[in-house]
N, C-alpha and C positions, 0 to 999 in steps of 0.2 A: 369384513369391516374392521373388526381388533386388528388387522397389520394394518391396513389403509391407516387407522387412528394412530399408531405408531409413525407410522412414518411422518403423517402431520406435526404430533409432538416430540418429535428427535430433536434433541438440543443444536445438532447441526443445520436442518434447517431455518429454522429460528434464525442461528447467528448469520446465515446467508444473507435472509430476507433482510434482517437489522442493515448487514451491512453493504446493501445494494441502495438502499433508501438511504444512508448517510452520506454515501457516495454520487446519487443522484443530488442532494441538498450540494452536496461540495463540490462537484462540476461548476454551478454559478460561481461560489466564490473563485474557483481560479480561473474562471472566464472573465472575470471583473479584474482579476489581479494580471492577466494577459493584459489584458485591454490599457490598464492602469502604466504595466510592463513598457506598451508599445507609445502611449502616451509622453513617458518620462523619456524614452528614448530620442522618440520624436524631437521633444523641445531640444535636447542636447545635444542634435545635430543641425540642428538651425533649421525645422520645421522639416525633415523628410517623410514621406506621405507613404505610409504601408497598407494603403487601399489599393490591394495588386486589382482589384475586380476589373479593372478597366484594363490589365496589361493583356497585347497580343504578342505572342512570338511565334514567331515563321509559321501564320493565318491561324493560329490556333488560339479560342477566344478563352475557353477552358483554363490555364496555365495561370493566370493572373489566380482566379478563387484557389489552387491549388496551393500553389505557393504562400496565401495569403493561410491555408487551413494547416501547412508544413510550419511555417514560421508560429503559429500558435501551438502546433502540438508542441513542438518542442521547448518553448516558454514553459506549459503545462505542463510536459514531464520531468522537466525539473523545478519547476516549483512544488510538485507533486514530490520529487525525489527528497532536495535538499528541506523540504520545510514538513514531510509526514516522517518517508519511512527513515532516514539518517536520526531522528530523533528518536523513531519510536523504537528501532534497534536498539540503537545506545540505552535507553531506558529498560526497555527486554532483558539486555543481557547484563545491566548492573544491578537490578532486584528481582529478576525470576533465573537466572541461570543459578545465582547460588541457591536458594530455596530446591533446585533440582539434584545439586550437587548433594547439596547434606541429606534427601532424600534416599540417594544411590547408597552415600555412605551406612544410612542405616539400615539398608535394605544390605548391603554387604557384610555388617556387624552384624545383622542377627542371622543369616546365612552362615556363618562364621563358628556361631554359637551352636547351631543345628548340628553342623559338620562336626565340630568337637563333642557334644553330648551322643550322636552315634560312633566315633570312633570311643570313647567312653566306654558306653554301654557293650560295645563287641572285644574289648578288653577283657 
């Protein structure tokens, strides 16, 4: 039971769970912002209609919902690209890469310091 309990209270699971539920909350929003996507579109091409659900091509009824779920993913994955991870990179690596760097440093400087007190001492 004590590993079973661990394994429940692992910090890693935890941040899975967090961040499967954030992600199910944020699928609506980019399904809204698709939709919104296909809407803005629409009007500016003088009302073109991306309701493939009715399209058949060579007897295949199938192709229309396809195309219709192709044309959203890919709305989605980039709206998903350019509006989460492009920012959240850029933010990553301008306030946590140096806090890693000066970490290495010290962790090098006092390695440094070790190295020299035993060549020292065997002097």
């Amino acid at each position: 039971m004590k590993g079973f309990k661990e394994f429940l209270l692992r910090g890693n699971l935890v941040e899975i769970a967090t961040g499967l539920i954030i992600a199910t909350a944020f699928a609506s929003v980019v399904a809204a912002f698709t939709n919104f996507l296909l809407e803005i579109i629409g009007k500016l091409t003088g009302g073109a209609d991306f309701n493939f659900d009715e399209m058949e091509i060579l007897g295949f009824q199938t192709f229309g919902p396809f195309l219709t779920a192709l044309v959203a993913f890919i709305i989605m994955a980039a709206a998903v690209y350019f509006g989460v991870i492009k920012p959240y990179t850029a933010m990553r690596d301008r306030y946590f890469m140096k806090e890693e760097e000066e970490a290495v440093e010290e962790q090098v400087l006092l390695l440094r310091e070790i190295r020299d007190s035993l060549n020292a001492d065997k002097a």
